[in-house]
N, C-alpha and C positions, 0 to 999 in steps of 0.2 A: 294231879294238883287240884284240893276242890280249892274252887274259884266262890267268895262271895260277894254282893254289889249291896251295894248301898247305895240308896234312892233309883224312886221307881218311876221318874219321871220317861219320857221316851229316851232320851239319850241312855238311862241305866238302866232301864228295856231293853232296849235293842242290842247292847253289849251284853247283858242278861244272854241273848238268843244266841249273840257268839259265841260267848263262853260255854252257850249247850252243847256246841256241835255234837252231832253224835247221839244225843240225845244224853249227855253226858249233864250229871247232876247241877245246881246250881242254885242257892239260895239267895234270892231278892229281898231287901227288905226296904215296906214303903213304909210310910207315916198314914197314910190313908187308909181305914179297913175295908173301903169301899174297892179300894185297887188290889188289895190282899184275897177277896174274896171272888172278884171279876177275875184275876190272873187263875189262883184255883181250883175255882169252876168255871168259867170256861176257855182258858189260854190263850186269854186277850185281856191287856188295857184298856180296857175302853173308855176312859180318862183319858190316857195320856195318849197311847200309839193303838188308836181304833186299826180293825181291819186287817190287823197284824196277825197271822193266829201264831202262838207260840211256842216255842219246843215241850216237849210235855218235861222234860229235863229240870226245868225252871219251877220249883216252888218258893211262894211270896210267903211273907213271914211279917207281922207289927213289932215285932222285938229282937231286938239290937243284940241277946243275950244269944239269941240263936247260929249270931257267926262267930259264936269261938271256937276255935279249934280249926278253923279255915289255913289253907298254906297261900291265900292271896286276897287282898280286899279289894275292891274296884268303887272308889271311894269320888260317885257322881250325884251328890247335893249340891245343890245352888253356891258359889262361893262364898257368900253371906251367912253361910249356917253351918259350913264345916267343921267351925271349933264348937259349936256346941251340940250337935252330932256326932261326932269323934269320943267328946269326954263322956258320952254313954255309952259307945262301944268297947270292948273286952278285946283291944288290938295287941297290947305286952309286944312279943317282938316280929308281927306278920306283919311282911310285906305289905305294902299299901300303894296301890295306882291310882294314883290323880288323876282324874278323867274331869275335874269341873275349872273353868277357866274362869280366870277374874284376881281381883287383890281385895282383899276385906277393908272393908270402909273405915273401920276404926282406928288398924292398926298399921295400913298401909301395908301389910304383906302379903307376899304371895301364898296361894294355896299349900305348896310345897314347904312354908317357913313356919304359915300355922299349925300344919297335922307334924311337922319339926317338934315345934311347942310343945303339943297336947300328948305327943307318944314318943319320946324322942330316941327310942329302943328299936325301935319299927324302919324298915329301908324301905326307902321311897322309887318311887318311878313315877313318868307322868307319860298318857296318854293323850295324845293332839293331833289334828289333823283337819279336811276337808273332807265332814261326816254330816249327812242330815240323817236322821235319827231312823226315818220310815225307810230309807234305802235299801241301809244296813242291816235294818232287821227283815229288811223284805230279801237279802243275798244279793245285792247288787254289788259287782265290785268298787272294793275302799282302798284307799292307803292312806296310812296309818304313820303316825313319828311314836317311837317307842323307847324313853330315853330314861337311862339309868344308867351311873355311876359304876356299880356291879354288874360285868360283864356274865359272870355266869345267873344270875339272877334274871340279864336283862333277857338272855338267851332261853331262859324256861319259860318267861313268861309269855314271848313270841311264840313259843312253839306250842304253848298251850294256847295260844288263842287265834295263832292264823287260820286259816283255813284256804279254801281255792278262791273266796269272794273277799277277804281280809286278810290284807298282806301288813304286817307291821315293819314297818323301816326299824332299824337301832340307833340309839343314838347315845351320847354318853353325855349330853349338855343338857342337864333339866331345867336350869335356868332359863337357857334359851326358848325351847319347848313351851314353859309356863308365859313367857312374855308375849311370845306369839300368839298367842290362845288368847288370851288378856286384851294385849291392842287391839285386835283384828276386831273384836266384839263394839269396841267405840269407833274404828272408823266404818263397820259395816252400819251403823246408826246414822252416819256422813255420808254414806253413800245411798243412801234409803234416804234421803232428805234430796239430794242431786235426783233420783227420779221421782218422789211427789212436789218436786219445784217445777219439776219437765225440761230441766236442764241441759236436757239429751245425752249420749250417750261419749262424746269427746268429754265433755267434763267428768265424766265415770273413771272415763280410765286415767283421764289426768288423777283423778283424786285417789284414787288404787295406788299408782303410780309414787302422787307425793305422800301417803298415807303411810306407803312402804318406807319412805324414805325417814319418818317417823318413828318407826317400829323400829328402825334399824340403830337409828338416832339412841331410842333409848333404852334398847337392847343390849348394846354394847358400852352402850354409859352403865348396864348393869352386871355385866361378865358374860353375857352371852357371847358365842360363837355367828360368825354370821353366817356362815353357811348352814347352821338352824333355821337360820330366819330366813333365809334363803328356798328351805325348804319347806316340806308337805306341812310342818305346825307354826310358819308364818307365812309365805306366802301364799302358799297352796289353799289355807284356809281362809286368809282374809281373798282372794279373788273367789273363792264359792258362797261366801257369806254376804259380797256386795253383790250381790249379781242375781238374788233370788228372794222373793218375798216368805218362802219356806224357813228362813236366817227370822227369828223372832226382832233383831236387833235391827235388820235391813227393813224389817214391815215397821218398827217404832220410827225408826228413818222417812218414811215415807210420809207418815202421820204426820210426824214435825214437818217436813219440808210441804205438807196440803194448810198448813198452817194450825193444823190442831194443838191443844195446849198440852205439855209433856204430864202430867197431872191424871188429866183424862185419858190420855192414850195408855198409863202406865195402870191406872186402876182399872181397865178392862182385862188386866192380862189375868188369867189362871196360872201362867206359866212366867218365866224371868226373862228378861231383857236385862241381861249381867251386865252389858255395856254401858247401862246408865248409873248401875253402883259405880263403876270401875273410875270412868269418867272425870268426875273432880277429883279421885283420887290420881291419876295419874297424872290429870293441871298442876296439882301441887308439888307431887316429885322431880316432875319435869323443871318447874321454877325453883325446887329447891335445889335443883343441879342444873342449872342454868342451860337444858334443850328446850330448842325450839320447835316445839308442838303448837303451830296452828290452826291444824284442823282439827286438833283434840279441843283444843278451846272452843272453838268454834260451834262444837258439839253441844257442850258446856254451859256455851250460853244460850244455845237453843232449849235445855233442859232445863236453863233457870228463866225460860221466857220470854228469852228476846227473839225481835219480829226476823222471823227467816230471809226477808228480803234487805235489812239492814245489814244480816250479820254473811249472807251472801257476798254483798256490796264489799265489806270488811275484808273480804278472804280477795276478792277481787282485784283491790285497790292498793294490796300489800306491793313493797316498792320491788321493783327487777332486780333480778341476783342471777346470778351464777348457779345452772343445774348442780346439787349435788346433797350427798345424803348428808 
């Protein structure tokens, strides 16, 4: 199966290296020529995932036109730019694995409903899980949720990409899968504000905890399975993302809860903090189908500028209830 990836950030790096095992071919394609010519010559990112040295299997590529004819895409740009990244690839009817987490700002949809959109010939899969980018491509073991509708589709795909350090779970609920992936990113942003407040570490896992309860909330308000969300691409993923400043969204977390303005924190980045597109998209959904997301708010207002110790207070002061999702 040649395997192609799309965006060469470290996350489509380091799945890049999976997919070489073996030393087994693989075309990258970045936006950057600077990363096209660093991958190679010398088989390293050094942009994105320094210190990484990479399979020699992996050649980058600036042109979209180069993955036709692929039998699988691994489709990891930012979820802000998938549709219009997509509508220059030459997909017709390959598989496509969602490997980017998030809902588009515009349209409110999941990554899964836009590359729907844009190729709607093309069978989907989505890849999720509790993954940092330098791990993975360093061989350290992962596990993986690997969910697709088409069982024998889901089945080639695993077995092309596991190895002894990446095991891919199966899973048949890509809804759920994508939702996971999605929330996890806004409350690891709320949990990254709990340790630049110094809040300690009970409030952590309270916030995991009722974050979960969240995820689940409107996960299953949107057909998810919950023992998806139960698993490796929601829970699994949201406790390794609140728990490590490595989590781009847990270190913007931080920043806001040190009181820094979401502005400055977010224009330093070279890289995405998807949690903060995600965000007032999923305030809205949620109020338009009446769940209760209040740490997702919470977030929300910290990103539109309100003082961390007022909107702490807020979450604080909310009235007693009855444990429950």
């Amino acid at each position: 199966m040649r395997i192609g990836v799309i965006g060469a950030g470290a996350w489509g790096t380091a799945l890049a290296q999976v997919a070489a095992k073996d030393d087994m071919p693989v075309t990258l394609w970045a936006r950057e020529p600077e990363v096209v010519a660093a991958i190679n010559e010398k088989q390293e990112n050094t942009a994105f995932l320094p210190e990484v040295k990479l399979s020699p299997g992996i050649r980058a590529t600036g042109r979209l036109g180069e993955l036709a004819g692929m039998d699988a895409l691994l489709v990891v740009v930012p979820a802000q730019h998938v549709r219009a990244v997509l509508a220059e690839t030459p997909v017709g009817t390959t598989p496509m694995v969602l490997c980017a987490k998030g809902i588009e700002a515009r349209t409110h949809l999941l990554v899964g409903e836009v590359a729907a959109e844009v190729h709607p010939h093309a069978p989907l899969a989505v890849l999720s899980g509790p993954t940092f980018a330098k791990e993975v491509a360093s061989g350290l073991p992962t596990a993986v949720t690997l969910a697709c509708e088409d069982a024998a589709l889901r089945s080639a795909l695993a077995e092309r990409l596991a190895s002894k350090t990446f095991r891919p779970y199966g899973a048949s609920d890509v809804i759920g899968a994508e939702i996971g992936g999605a929330v996890k990113n806004v409350l690891a942003i709320a949990c990254g504000v709990v340790d630049g407040a110094g809040l300690g570490q009970n409030a952590r896992a309270a916030l995991i905890a009722r974050g979960f309860a969240e995820m689940t909330r409107f996960g299953m308000a949107r057909g998810a399975q919950p023992e998806t969300l139960s698993g490796l691409s929601g829970l699994g993923d949201l406790v390794l993302t609140c728990s490590s400043t490595q989590s781009r969204n847990f270190s913007l977390g931080v920043g806001l809860g040190q009181g820094r303005p979401a502005g400055a924190l977010l224009s330093d980045r070279r890289t995405v903090a998807e949690g903060a597109f995600t965000a007032p998209v999923l305030r809205e959904s949620a109020e338009v189908q009446g769940i209760d997301m209040p740490v997702t708010k919470a977030v929300c207002d910290l990103l539109e500028g309100a003082d961390v110790l007022r909107v702490i207070d807020d979450l604080l002061a909310r009235p007693l209830k009855k444990e429950r999702v």
